[in-house]
C-alpha positions as a printed Julia matrix, in Angstrom:
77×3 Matrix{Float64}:
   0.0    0.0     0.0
   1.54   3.43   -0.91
   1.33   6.99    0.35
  -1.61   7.79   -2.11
  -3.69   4.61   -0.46
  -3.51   6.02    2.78
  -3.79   9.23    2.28
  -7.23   8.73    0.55
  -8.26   6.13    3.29
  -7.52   8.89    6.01
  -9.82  11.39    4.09
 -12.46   8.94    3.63
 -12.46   7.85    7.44
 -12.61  11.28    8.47
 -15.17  12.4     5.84
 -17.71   9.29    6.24
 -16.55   9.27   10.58
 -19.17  10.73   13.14
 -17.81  13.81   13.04
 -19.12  14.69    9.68
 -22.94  15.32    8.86
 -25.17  12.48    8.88
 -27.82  14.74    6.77
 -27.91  18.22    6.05
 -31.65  19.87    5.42
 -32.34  22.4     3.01
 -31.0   25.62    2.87
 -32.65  28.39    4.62
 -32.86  32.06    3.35
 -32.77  34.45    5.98
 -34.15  38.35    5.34
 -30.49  39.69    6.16
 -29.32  37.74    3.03
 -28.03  35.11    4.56
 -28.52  31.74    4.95
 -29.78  29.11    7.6
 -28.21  25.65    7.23
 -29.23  22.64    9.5
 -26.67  19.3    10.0
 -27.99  16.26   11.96
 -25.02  14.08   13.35
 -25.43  10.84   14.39
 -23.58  11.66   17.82
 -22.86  15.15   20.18
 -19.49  15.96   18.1
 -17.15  19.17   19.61
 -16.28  22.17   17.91
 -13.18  20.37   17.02
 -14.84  17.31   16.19
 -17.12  19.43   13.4
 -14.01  21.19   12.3
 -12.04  18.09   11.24
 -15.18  17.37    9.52
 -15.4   20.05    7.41
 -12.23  20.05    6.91
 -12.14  16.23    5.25
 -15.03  16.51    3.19
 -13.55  19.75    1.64
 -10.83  18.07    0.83
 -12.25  14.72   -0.17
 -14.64  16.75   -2.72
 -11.33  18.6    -3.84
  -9.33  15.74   -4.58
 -11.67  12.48   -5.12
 -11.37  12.24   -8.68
  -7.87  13.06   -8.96
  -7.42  10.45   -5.8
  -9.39   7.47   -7.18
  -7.74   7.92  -11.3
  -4.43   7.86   -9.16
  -5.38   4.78   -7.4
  -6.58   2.77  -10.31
  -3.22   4.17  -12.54
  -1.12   2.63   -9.87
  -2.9   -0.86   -9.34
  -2.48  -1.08  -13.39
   1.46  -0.47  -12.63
């Protein structure tokens, strides 16, 4: 297993882990112009907790393509 197999496992574990959102409801529009958004978790998650979350599936979105074609170029290899 190389360095691009575990770096994609550790941003899948931490972007499908408890501390990301289980669901996320619709969008809200608020009259200030902004926006209410509601996240459901399947367990009480810290401030930290929701921050590595975030922070995963930003950059699992990022990078999943580019991730999973480097994955199946190097089991071809």
């Amino acid at each position: 297993m190389g360095k691009r197999h575990l770096l994609l496992f550790a941003y899948m574990y931490a972007r499908f882990s408890d501390a990301s959102p289980n669901y996320t409801h619709m969008d809200i529009p608020l009259d200030g112009g902004g926006i209410r958004r509601t996240l459901d978790y399947r367990r009480e998650v810290s401030p930290t907790d929701r921050l590595i979350g975030d922070w995963a599936s930003v950059w699992y979105e990022r990078y999943s393509e580019s991730f999973f074609r480097a994955l199946s170029q190097s089991n071809s290899k």
